[in-house]
C-alpha positions, 0 to 999 in steps of 0.5 A: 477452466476452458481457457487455462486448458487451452493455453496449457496451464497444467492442473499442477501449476500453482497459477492454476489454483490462484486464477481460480480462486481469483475467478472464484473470488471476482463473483463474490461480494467484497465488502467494498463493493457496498460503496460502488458509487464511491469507488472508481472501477480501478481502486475497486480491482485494486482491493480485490488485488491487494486482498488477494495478495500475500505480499505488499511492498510500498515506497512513499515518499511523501505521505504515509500509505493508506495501510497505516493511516489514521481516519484523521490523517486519511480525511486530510489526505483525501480531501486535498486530492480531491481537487474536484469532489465535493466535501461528501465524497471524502467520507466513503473514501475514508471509510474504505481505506480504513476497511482496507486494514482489517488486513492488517489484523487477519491470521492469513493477511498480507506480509506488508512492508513500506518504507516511507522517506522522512520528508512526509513525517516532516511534512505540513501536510496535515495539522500538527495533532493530526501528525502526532496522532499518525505518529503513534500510529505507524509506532503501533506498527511494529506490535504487528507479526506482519507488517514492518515500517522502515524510513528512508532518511534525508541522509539517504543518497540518491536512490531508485525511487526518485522517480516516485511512489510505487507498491508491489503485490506480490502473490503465491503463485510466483513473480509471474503473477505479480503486479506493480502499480503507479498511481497518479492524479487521475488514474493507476498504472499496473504493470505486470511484465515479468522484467518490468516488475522485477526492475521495481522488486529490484528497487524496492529492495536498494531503498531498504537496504538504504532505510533506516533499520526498524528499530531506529525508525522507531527512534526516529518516530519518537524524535518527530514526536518531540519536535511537532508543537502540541 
C-alpha cells in the first residue's frame, strides 16, 4: 500500500484493488504449491497468473492447450518435451495441468478462448486412441458457458501466428495489467508493454476472425473422428 501511494495509484483506481488482491493472494497457499518440487519458479507465477485472470485467450498451433487436454494426452505431450526428465517427472506435471481446469468449472472462472490450427488435430503426435479421446474432449467444450474453441483451418491464408504459439491473460483492471506470454523449450517469456500486448491482442483477434466459426469446428472435430483408425 506504501508503494501504490508513492507512485500515485489513487484509492479509486481499479488497479489498486487488483495489486492488492494479488498481494493478498501471493501469500496464500495455492493448490499448486503442494507440488514445488515439480514445478519450476516460472510455470508457478504462471498459474497464480492464469488463476487470477478474467480472460485467457490462446493461439496453438500444434498441439491442443493445456486447458483442454485430456490426462492421456497431457502424459504423451509431457513426456515428449521433457527431453531430459525422467519418466517420474511426468506425472506431477500431469496432474497440475489437469488441477489447472478446475477453472473451467468455477462460477467466477476465466472467460477462455483458443483457437488451435488444424494441423495439431492431424497430427501423430499422440496415439490414435489417444487423439479420439481429445477429440471428444475439445466437443465437451462447447457444453462450457465460459469457454469457446475455434480451428484455424488449412485453407487459412497466412495469418499473424506464423510467428508461433502465444496466450493472453487478460485482467479486470484493464490492458495495462495485461500480460502475454511466449513459452520455449526452457523457459517463458512475459511480455507486459502495453503496445506489445496489444500487437498480440490485435493478432489473436485476425486469427478468429480467419477461424472456423464454433459451430463448424464442432463439424469439423466429428470428421477427424471418422478419419482416425479405431
Amino acid at each position: 500500500m506504501t508503494l501504490l501511494d508513492i507512485y500515485g495509484v489513487a484509492e479509486e483506481d481499479p488497479k489498486r484493488d487488483l495489486i492488492l488482491r494479488l498481494s493478498r493472494e501471493r501469500s496464500m497457499r495455492g493448490w499448486w504449491q503442494s507440488y514445488e518440487g515439480s514445478l519450476n519458479p516460472g510455470y508457478a507465477e504462471f498459474i497464480a497468473l492464469e488463476s487470477a485472470a478474467a480472460e485467457v485467450q490462446t493461439f496453438q498451433p500444434l498441439v491442443v492447450p493445456g486447458l483442454f487436454q485430456t490426462s492421456a494426452y497431457a502424459r504423451a505431450v509431457i513426456g515428449a518435451t521433457a527431453v531430459d526428465d525422467s519418466p517420474e517427472t511426468v506425472e506431477p506435471l500431469v496432474q497440475v495441468r489437469m488441477g489447472r481446469q478446475a477453472a473451467l468449472v468455477q462460477p467466477h472462472g476465466p472467460v477462455v478462448t483458443t483457437v488451435v490450427h488444424e494441423a495439431a488435430l492431424r497430427a501423430n503426435t499422440v496415439p490414435p486412441g489417444v487423439m479420439r479421446s481429445q477429440l471428444d474432449r475439445l466437443m465437451e467444450i462447447a457444453e462450457l458457458p465460459n469457454a469457446t474453441f475455434q480451428v484455424l483451418p488449412m485453407a487459412a491464408p497466412a495469418h499473424p501466428g506464423l510467428t508461433g504459439a502465444f496466450q493472453l491473460l487478460r485482467f479486470e483492471a484493464g490492458p495495462g495489467m495485461d500480460v502475454a506470454l511466449v513459452e520455449l523449450l526452457t523457459t517463458s517469456i512475459y511480455v507486459d508493454a502495453v503496445p506489445e500486448v496489444e500487437r498480440y491482442a490485435l493478432a489473436f483477434q485476425r486469427i478468429r476472425e480467419m477461424a472456423l466459426t464454433a459451430e463448424a469446428t464442432q463439424d469439423l472435430l466429428h470428421r477427424v473422428k471418422k478419419e482416425i483408425a479405431p
